[in-house]
Z-matrix of the N, CA and C atoms (Angstrom, degrees):
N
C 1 1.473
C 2 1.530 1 108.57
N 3 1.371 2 115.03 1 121.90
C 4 1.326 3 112.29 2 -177.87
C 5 1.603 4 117.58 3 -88.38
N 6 1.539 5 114.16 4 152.12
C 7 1.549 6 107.37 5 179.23
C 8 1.476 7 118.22 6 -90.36
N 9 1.368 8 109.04 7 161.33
C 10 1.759 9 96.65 8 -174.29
C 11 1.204 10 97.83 9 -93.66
N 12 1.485 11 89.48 10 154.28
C 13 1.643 12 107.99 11 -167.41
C 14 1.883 13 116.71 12 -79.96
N 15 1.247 14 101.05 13 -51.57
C 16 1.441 15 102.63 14 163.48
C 17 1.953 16 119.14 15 -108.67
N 18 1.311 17 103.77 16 153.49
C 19 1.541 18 89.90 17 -179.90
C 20 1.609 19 121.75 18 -86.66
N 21 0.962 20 109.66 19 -176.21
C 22 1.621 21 100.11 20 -142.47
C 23 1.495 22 91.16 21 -86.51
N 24 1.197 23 123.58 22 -19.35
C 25 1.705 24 99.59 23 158.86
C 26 1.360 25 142.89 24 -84.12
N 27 1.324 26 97.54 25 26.99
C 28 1.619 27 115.53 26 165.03
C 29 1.394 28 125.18 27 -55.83
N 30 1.548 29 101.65 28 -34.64
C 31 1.228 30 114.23 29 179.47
C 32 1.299 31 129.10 30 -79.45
N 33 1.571 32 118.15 31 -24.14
C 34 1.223 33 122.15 32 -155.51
C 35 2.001 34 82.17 33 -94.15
N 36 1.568 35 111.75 34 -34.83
C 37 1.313 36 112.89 35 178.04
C 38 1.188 37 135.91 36 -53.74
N 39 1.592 38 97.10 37 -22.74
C 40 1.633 39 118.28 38 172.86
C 41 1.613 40 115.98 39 -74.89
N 42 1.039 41 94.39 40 -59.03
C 43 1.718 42 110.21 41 178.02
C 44 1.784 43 100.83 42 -48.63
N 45 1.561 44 115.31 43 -53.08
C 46 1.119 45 109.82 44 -168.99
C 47 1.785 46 116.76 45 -61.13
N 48 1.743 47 112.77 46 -25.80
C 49 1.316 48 118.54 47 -163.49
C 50 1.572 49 92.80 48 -95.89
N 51 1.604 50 127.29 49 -23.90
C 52 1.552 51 112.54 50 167.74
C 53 1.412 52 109.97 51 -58.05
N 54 1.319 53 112.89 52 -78.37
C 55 1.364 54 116.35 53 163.79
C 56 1.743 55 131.67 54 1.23
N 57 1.780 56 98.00 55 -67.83
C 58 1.120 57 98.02 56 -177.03
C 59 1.324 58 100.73 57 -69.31
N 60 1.437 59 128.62 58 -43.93
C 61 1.434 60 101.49 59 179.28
C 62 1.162 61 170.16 60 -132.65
N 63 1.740 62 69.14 61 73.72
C 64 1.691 63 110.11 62 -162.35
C 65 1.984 64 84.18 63 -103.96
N 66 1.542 65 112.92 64 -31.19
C 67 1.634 66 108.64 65 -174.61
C 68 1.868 67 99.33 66 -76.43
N 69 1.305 68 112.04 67 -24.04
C 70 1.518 69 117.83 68 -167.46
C 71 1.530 70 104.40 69 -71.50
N 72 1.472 71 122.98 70 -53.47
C 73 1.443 72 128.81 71 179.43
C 74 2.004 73 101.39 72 -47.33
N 75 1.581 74 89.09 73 -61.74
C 76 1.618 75 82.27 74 -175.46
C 77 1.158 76 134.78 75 -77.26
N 78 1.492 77 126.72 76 -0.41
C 79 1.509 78 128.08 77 144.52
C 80 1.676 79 115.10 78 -62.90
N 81 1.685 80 114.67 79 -38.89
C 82 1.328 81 111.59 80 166.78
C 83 1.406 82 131.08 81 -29.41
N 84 1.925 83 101.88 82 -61.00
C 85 1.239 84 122.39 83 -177.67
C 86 1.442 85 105.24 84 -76.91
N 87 1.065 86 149.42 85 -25.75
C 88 1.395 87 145.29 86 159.22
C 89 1.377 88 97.02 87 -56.84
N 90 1.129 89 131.21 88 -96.03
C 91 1.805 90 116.73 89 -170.32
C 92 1.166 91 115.84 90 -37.71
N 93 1.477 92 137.88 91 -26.31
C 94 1.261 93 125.60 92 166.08
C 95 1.126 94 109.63 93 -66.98
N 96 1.693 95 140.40 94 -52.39
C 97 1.239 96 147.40 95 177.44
C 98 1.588 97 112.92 96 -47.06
N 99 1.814 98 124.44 97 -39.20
C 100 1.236 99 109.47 98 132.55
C 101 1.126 100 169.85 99 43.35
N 102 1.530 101 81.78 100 -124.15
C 103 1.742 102 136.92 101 173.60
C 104 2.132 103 91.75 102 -43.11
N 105 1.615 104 95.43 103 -83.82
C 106 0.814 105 115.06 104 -171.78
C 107 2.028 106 139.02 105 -56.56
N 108 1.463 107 80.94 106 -6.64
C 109 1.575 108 106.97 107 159.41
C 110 1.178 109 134.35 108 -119.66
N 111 1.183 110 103.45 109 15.58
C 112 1.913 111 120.70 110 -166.42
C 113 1.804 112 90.08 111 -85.24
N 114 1.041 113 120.82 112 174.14
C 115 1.589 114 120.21 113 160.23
C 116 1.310 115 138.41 114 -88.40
N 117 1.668 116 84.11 115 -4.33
C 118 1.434 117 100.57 116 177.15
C 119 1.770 118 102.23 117 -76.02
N 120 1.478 119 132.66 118 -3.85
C 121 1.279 120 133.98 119 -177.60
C 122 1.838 121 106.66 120 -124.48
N 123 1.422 122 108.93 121 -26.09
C 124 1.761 123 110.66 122 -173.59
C 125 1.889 124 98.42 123 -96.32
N 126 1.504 125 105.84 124 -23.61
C 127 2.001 126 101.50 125 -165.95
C 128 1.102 127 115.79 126 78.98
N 129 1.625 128 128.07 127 5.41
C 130 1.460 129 136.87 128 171.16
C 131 1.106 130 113.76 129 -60.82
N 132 1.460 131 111.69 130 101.09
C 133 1.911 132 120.50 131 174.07
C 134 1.470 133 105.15 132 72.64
N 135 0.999 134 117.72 133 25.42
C 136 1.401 135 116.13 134 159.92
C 137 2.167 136 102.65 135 -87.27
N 138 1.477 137 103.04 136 153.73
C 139 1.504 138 98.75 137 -175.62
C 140 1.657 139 100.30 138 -124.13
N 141 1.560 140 100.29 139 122.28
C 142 1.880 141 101.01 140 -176.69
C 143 1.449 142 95.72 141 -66.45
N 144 1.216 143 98.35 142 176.87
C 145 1.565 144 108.88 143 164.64
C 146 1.462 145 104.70 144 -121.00
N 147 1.358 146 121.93 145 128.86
C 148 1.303 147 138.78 146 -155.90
C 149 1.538 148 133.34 147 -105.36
N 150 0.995 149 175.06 148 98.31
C 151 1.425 150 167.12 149 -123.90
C 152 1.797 151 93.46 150 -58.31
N 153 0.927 152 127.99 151 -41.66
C 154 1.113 153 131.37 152 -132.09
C 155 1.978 154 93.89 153 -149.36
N 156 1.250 155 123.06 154 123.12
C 157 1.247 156 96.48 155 173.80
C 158 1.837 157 108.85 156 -113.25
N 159 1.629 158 105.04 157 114.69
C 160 1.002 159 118.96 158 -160.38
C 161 1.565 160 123.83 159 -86.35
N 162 1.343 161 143.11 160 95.71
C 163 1.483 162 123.32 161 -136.91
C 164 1.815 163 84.32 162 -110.02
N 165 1.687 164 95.61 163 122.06
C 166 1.646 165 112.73 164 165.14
C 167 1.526 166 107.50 165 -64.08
N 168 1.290 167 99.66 166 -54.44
C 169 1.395 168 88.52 167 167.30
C 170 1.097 169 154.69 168 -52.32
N 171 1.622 170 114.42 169 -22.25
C 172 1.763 171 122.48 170 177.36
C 173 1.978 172 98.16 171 -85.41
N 174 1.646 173 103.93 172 -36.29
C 175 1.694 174 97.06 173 172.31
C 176 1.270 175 114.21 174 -87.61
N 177 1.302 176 131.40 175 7.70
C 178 1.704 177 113.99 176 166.60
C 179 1.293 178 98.80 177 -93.75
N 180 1.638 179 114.45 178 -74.05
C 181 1.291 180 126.08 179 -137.48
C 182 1.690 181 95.76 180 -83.21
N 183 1.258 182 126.74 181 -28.00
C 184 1.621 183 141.82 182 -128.83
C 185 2.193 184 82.62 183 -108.19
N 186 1.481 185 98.13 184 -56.45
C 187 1.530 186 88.98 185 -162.27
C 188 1.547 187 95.25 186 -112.28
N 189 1.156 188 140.32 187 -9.92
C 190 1.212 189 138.28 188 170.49
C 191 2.090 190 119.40 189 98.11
N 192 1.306 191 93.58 190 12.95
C 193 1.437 192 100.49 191 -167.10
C 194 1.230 193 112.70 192 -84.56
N 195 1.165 194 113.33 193 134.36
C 196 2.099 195 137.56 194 -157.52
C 197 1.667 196 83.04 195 -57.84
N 198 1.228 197 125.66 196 145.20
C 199 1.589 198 141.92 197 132.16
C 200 1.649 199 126.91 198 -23.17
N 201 1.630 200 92.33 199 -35.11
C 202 1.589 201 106.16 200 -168.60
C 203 1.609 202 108.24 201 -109.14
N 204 1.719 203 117.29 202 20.54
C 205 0.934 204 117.65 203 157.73
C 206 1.224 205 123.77 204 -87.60
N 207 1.460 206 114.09 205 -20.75
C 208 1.696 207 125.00 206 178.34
C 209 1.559 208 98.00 207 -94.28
N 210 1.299 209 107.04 208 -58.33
C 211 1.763 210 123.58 209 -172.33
C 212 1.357 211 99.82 210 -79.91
N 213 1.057 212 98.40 211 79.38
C 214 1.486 213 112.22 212 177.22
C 215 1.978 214 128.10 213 -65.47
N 216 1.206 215 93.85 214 -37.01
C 217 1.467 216 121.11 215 -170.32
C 218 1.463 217 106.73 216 -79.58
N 219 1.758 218 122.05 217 -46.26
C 220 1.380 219 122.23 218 -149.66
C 221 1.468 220 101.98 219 -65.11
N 222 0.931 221 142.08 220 4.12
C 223 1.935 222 124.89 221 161.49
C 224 1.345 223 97.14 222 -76.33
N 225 1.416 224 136.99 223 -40.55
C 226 1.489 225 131.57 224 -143.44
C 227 1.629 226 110.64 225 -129.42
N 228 1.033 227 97.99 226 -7.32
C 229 1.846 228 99.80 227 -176.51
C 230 1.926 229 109.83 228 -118.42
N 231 0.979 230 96.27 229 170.53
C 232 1.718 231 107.58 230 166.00
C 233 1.648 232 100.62 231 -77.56
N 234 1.133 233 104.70 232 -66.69
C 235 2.111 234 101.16 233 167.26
C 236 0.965 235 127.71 234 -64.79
N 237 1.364 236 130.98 235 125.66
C 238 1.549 237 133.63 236 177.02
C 239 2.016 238 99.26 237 -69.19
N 240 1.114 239 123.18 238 -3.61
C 241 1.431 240 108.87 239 164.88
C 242 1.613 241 101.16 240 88.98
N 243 1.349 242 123.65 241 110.05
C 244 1.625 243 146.71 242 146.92
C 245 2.286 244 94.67 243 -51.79
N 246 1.031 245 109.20 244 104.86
C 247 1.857 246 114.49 245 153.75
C 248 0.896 247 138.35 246 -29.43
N 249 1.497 248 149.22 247 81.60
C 250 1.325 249 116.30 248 -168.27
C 251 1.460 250 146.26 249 -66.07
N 252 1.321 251 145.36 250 158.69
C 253 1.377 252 121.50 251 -166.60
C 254 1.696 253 124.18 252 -41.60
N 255 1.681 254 104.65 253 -38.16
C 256 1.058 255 106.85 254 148.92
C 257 1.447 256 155.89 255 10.91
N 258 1.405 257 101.00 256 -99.19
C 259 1.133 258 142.46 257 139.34
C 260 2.144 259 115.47 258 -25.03
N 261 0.880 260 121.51 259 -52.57
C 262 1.160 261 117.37 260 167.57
C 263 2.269 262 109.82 261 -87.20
N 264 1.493 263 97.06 262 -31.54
C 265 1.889 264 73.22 263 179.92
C 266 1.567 265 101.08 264 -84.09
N 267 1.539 266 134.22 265 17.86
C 268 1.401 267 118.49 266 179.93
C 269 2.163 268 83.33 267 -77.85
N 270 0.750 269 130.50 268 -62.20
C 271 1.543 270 115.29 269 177.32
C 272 2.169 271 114.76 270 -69.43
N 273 0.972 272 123.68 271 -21.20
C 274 1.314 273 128.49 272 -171.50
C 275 1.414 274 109.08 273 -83.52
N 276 1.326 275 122.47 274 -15.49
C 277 1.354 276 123.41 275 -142.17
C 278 2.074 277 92.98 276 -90.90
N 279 2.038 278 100.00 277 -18.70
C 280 1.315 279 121.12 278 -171.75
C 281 1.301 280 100.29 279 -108.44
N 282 0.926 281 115.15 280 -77.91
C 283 1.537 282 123.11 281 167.81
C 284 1.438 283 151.24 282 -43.49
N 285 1.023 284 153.35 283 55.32
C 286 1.643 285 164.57 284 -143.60
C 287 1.698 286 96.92 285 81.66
N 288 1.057 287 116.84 286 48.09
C 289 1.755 288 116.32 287 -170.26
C 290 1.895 289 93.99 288 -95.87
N 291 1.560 290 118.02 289 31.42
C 292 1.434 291 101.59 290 167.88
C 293 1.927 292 81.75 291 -161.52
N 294 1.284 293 118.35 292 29.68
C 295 1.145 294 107.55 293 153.86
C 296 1.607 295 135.18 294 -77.30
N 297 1.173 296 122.59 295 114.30
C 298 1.329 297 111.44 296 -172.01
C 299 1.807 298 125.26 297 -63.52
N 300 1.397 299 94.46 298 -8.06
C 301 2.098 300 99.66 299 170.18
C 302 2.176 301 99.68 300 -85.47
N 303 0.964 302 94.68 301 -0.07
C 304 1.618 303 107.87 302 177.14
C 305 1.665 304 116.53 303 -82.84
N 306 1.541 305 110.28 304 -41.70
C 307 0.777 306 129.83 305 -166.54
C 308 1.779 307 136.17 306 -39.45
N 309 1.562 308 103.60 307 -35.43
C 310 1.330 309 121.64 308 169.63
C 311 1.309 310 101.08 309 -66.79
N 312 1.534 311 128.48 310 -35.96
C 313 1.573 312 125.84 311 -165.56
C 314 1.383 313 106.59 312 -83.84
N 315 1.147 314 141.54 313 -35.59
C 316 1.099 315 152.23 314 151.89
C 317 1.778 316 127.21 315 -27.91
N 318 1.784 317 98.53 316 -56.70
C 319 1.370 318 112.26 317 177.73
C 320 1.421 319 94.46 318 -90.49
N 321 0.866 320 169.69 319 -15.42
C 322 1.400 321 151.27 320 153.40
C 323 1.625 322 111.11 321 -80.48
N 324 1.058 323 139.90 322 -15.94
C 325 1.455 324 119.65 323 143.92
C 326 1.466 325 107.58 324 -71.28
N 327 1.018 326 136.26 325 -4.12
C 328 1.387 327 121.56 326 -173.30
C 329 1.955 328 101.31 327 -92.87
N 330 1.227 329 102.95 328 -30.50
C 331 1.432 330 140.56 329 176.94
C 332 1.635 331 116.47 330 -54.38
N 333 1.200 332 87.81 331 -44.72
C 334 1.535 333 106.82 332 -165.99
C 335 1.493 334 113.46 333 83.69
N 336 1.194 335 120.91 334 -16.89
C 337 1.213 336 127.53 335 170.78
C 338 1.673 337 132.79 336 -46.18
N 339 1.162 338 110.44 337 177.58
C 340 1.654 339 111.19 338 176.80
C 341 1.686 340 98.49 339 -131.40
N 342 1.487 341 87.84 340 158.78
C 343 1.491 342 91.35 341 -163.28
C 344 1.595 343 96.54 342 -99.73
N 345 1.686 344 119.98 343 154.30
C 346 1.628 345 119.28 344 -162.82
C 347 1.328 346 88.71 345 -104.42
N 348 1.168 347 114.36 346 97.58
C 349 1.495 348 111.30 347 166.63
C 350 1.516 349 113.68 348 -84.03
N 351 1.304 350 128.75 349 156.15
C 352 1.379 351 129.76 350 -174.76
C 353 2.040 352 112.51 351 -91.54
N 354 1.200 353 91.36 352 105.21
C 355 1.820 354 91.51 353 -167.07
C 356 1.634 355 107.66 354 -50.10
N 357 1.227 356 125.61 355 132.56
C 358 1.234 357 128.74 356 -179.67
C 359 1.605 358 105.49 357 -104.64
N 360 1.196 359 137.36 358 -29.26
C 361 1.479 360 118.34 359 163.64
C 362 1.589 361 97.36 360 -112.96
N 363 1.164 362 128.28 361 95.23
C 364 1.730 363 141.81 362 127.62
C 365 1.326 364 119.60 363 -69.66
N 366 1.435 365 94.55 364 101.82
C 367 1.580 366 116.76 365 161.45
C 368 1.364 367 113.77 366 -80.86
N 369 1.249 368 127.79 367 137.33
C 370 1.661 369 143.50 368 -179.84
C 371 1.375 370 94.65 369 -47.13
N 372 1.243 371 88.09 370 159.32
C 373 1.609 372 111.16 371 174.14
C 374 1.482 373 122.45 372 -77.41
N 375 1.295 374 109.66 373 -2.43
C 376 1.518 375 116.93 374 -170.02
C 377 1.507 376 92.43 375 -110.54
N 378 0.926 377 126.07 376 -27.43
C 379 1.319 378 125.57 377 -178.12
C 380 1.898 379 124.86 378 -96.66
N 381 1.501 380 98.13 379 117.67
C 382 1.858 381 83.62 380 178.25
C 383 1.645 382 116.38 381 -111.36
N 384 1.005 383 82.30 382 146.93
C 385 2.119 384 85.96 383 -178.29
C 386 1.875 385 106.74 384 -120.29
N 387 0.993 386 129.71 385 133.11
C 388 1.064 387 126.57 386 166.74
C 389 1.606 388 131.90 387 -132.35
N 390 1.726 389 101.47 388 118.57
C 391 1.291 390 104.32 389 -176.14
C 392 1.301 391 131.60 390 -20.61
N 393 1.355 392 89.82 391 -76.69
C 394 2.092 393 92.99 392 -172.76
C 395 0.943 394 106.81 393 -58.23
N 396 1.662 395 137.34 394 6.73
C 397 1.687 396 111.23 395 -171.82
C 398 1.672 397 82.46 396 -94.03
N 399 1.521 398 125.78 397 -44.35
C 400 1.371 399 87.23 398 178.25
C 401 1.245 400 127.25 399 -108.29
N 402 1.071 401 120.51 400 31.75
C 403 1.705 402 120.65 401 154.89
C 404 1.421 403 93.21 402 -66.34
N 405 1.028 404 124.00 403 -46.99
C 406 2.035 405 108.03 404 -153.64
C 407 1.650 406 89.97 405 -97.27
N 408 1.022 407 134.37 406 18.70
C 409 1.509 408 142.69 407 155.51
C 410 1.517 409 114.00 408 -90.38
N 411 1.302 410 117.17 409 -28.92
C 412 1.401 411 130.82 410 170.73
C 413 1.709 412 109.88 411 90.72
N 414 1.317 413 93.14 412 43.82
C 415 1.494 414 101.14 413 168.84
C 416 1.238 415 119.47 414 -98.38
N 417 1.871 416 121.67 415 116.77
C 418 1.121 417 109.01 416 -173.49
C 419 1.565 418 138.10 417 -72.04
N 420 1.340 419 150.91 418 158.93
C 421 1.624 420 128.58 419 -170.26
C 422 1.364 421 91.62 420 -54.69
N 423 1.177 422 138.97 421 -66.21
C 424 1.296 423 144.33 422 -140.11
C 425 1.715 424 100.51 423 -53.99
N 426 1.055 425 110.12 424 -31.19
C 427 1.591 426 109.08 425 -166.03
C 428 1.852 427 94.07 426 -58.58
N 429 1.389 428 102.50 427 -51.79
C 430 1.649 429 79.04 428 -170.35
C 431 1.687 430 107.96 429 -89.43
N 432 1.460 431 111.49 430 -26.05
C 433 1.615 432 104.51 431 -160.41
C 434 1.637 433 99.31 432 -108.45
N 435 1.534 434 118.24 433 19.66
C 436 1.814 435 114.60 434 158.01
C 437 1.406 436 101.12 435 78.56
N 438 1.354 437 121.85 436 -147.18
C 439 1.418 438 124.76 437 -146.03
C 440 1.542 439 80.52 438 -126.14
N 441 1.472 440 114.07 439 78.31
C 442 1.695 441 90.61 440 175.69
C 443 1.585 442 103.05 441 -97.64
N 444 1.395 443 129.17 442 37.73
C 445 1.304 444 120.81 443 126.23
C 446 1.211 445 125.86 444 -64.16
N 447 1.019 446 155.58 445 -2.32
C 448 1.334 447 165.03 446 147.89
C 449 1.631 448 122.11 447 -112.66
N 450 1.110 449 117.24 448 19.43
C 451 1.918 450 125.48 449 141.26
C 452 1.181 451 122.36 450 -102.08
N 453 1.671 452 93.67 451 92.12
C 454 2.222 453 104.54 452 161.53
C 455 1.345 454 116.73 453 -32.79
N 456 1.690 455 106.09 454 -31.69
C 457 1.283 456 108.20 455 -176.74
C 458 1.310 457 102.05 456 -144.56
N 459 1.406 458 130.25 457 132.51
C 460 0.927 459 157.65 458 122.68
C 461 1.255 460 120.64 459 25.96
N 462 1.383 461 147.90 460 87.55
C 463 1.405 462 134.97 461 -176.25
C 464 2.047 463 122.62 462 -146.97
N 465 1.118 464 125.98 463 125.77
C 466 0.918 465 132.79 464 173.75
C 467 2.024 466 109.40 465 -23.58
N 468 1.985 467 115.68 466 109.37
C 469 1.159 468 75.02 467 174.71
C 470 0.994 469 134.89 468 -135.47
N 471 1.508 470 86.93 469 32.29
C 472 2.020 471 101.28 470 -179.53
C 473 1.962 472 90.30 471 -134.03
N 474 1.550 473 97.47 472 162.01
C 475 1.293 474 115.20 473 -171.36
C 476 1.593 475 117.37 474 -74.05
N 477 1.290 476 119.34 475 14.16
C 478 1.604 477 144.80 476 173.29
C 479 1.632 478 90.06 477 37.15
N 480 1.172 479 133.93 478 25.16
C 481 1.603 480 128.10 479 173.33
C 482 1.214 481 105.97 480 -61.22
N 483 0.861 482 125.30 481 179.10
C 484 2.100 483 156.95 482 -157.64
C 485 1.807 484 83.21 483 -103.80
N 486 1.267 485 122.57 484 -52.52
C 487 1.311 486 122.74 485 -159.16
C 488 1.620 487 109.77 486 -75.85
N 489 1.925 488 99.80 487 -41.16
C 490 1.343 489 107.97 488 172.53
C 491 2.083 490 118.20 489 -50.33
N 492 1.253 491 102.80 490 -54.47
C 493 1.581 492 106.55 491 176.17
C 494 1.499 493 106.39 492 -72.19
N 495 0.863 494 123.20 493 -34.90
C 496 1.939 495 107.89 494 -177.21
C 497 1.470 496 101.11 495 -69.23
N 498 1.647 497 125.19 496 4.06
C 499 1.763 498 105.35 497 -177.18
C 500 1.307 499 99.15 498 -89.36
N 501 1.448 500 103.49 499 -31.03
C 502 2.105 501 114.90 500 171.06
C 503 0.964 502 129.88 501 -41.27
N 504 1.456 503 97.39 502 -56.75
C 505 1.830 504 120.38 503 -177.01
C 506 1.488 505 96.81 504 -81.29
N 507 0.801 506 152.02 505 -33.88
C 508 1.831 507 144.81 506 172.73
C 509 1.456 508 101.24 507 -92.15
N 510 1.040 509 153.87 508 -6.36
C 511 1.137 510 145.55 509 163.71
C 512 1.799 511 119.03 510 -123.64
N 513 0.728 512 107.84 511 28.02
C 514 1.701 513 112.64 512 -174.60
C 515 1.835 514 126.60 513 -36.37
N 516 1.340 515 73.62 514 -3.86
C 517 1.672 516 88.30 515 -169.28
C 518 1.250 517 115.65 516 -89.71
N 519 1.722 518 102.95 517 -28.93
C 520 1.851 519 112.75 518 167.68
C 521 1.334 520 99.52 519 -47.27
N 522 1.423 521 122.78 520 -55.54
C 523 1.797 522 123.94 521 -138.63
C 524 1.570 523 110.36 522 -99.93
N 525 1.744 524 117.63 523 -31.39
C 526 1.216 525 116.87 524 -159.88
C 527 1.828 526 96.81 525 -58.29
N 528 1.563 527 99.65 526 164.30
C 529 1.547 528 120.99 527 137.69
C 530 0.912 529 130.54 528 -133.59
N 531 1.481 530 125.10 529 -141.14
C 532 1.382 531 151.01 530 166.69
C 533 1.572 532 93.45 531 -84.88
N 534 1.454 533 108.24 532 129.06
C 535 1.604 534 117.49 533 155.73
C 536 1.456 535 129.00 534 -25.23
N 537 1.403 536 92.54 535 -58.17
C 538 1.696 537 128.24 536 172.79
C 539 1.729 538 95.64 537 -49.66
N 540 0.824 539 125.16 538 -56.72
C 541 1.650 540 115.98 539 -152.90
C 542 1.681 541 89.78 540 -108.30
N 543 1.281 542 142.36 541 28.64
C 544 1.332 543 111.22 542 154.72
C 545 1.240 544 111.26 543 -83.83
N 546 1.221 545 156.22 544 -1.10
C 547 1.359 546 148.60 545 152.23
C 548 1.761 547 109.32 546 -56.09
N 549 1.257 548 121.97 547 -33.49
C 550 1.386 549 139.51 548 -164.26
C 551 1.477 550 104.01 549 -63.31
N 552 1.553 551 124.90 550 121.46
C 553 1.368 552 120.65 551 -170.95
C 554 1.548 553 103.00 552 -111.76
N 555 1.235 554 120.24 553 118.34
C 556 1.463 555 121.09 554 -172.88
C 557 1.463 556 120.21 555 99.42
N 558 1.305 557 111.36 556 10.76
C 559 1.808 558 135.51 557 -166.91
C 560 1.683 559 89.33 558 -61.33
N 561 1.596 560 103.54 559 126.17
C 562 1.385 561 107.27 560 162.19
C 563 1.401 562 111.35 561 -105.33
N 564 0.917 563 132.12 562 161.55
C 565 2.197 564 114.23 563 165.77
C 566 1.521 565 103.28 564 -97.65
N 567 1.175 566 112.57 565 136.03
C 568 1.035 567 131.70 566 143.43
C 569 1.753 568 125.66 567 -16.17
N 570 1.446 569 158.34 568 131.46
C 571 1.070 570 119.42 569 -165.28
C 572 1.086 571 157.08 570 97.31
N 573 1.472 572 115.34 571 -179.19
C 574 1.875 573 114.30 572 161.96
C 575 1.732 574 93.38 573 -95.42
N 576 1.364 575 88.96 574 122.73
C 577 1.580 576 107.69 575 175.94
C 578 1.730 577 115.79 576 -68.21
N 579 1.521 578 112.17 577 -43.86
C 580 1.618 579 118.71 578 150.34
C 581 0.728 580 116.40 579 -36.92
N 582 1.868 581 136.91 580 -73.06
C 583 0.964 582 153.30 581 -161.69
C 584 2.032 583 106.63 582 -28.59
N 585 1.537 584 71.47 583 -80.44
C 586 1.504 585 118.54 584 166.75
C 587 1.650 586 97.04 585 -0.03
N 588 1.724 587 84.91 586 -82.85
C 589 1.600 588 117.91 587 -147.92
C 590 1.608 589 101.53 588 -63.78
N 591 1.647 590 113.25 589 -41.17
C 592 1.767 591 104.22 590 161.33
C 593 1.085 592 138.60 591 -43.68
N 594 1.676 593 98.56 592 -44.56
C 595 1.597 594 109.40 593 -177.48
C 596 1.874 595 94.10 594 -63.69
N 597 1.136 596 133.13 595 -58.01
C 598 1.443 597 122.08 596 -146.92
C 599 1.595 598 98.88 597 -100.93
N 600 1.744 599 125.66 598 38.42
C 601 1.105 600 133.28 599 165.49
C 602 1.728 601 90.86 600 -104.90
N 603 1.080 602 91.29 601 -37.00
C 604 1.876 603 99.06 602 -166.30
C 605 1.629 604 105.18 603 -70.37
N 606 1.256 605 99.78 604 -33.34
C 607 1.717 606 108.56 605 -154.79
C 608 1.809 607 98.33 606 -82.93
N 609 1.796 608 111.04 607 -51.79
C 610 1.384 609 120.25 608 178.26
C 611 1.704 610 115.95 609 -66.88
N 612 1.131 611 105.15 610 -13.02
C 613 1.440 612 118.11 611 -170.90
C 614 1.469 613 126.11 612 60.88
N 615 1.535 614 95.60 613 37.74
C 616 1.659 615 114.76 614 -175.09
C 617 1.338 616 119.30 615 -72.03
N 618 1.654 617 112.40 616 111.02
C 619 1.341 618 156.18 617 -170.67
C 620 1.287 619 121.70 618 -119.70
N 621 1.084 620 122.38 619 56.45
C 622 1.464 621 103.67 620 -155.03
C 623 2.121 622 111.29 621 -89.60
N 624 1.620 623 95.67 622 -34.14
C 625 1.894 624 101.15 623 151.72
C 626 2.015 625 81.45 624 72.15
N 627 1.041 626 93.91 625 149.46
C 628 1.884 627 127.38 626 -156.26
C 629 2.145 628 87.06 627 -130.41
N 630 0.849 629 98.53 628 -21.52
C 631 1.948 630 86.34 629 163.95
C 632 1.637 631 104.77 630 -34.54
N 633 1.068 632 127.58 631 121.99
C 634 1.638 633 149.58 632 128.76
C 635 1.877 634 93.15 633 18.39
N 636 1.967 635 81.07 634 -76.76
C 637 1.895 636 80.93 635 -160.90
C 638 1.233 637 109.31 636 -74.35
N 639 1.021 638 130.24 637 -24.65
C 640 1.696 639 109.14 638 159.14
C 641 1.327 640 126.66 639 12.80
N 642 1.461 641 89.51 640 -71.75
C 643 1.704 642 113.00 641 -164.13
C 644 1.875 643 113.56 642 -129.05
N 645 1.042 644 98.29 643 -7.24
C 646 1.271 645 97.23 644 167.09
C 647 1.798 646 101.45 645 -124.76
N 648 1.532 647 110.61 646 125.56
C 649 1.267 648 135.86 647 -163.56
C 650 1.633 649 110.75 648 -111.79
């Protein structure tokens, strides 16, 4: 009579350690999945700290000044355009012109210099996006950079993912408007918002196509 080689709860021990770690891999990949969408990896709503702390909010919503007085470029360029020091002492030079949170702007026009602001939406290098294609597509700022009438400060506010822009480009109909109102922060349409969004897919000739090179150049 032969003896058994392992005891008979070998088996139930086996099953239990496949099992577990078959549950261990896939809690792994969930915290990586995560990991990899947290902001601590996309910069979503995280707030830099800046030379200068510049509130969108007191110059959009607060004094009423156009987007395309600083962002000079975004109808006509791939960059909506960094300001030059300039550009802020044509009002500063009267106005808070002995504030000491002013102060960097001041000595670098005096400088001739430009001030290093810390870019808050950096897109990869493999990837290109360009303004004017969707301003004159009728994409409003807000669609990608939020209600920065109401950010004191400045902050990244969508997750700039691969997944985030393909919901745009396959759905264009959520985001488009009127030409007229992509500056407009809080723009409702008038209407059937569908409606709407057909007519000025047809009218802008919005194509925007999920091809690779699109967006990778």
């Amino acid at each position: 009579m032969s003896r058994q080689l392992f005891h008979s709860s070998t088996n139930a021990v086996a099953r239990a350690t496949l099992f577990g770690g078959v549950f261990i891999l896939a809690g792994l990949g969930y915290l990586g999945w995560v990991w990899a969408h947290s902001s601590y990896m996309t910069g979503e709503d995280v707030v830099l700290r800046q030379p200068v702390p510049f509130s969108h909010d007191h110059h959009t919503a607060g004094l009423g000044i156009d987007c395309r007085y600083c962002h000079t470029s975004v109808e006509s360029s791939n960059s909506a355009g960094i300001p030059p020091v300039q550009t802020c002492m044509n009002c500063h030079n009267i106005m808070w012109n002995r504030q000491d949170m002013l102060a960097p702007v001041r000595e670098a026009y005096r400088a001739g210099e430009s001030i290093e602001w810390n870019r808050v939406y950096d897109m990869p290098d493999y990837v290109y996006f360009d303004h004017s294609i969707h301003v004159k597509k009728g994409i409003g700022c807000e669609s990608c950079h939020g209600r920065v009438d109401r950010q004191p400060l400045i902050y990244q506010a969508e997750s700039l993912q691969m997944k985030w822009c393909l919901d745009c480009h396959t759905n264009p109909e959520k985001y488009i408007r009127p030409r007229e109102e992509v500056l407009t922060f809080g723009y409702e349409p008038e209407g059937d918002r569908m409606e709407l969004a057909h007519k000025l897919i047809e009218e802008y000739d919005v194509q925007p196509g999920i091809d690779c090179g699109v967006c990778h150049r």
